[in-house]
C-alpha positions in Angstrom: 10.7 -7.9 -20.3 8.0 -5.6 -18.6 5.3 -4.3 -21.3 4.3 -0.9 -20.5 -0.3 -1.3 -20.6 -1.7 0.0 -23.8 -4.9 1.8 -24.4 -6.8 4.5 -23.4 -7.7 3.3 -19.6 -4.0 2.6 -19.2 -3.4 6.2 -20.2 -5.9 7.5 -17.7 -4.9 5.3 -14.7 -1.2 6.3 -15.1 -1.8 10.0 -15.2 -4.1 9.5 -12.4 -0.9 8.1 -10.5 1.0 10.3 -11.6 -1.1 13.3 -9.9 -1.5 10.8 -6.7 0.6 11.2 -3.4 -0.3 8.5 -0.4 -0.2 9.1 3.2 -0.5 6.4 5.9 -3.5 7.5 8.3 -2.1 5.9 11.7 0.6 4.2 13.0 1.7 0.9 11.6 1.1 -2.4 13.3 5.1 -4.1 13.3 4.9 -7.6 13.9 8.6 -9.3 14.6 7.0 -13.1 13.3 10.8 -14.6 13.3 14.2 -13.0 13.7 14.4 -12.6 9.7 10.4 -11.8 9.1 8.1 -9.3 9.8 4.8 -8.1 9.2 4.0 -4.1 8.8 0.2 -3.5 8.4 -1.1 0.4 8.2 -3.7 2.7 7.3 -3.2 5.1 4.1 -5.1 7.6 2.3 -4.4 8.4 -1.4 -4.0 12.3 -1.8 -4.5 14.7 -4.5 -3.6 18.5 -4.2 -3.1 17.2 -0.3 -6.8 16.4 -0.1 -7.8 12.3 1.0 -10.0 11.4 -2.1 -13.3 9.7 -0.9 -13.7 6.6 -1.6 -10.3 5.8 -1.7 -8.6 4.6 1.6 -7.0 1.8 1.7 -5.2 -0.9 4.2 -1.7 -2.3 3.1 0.2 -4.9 4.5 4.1 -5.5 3.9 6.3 -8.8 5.0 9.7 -7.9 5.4 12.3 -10.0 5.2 16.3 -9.7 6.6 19.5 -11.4 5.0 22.6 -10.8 6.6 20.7 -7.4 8.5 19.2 -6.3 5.9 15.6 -6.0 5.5 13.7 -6.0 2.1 9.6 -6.1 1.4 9.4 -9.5 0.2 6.0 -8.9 -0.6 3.0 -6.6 -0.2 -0.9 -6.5 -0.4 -3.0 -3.5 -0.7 -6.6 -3.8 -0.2 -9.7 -1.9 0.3 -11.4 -0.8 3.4 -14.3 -2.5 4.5 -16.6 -1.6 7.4 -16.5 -3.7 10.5 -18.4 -6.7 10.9 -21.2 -6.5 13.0 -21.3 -8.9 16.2 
């Protein structure tokens, strides 16, 4: 059985998501690894009142997988941003 959080940051991070649409900001990287896996890897920007919220962009990659034809996210990752690494 899932347990719903308690407390009063719970409260506030679930209406936050409530109020929250994402968008992904380019087009996904699909990566065929076998004939049953794949990788999908994108951009996305988490939106409120259609307005990107600073500080909040995020990268989020998917493996898919395929039984039979068809496919299913088998899992995902989403993570922050961070700048490029200098060379």
């Amino acid at each position: 059985m899932i347990k719903r959080p308690q407390g009063s940051r719970s409260r506030a991070l679930l209406g936050w998501a409530v109020k929250t649409t994402i968008t992904k900001k380019d087009r996904p990287e699909f990566h065929l690894r076998r004939p049953d896996v794949a990788t999908i890897f994108f951009h996305m920007d988490f939106l409120v009142d259609g307005q990107p919220m600073p500080g909040l962009q995020r990268a989020m990659i998917l493996v898919a997988t395929a039984t039979h034809g068809d496919w299913k996210i088998s899992a995902g990752q989403l993570t922050r941003e961070s700048p490029a690494a200098s060379k």
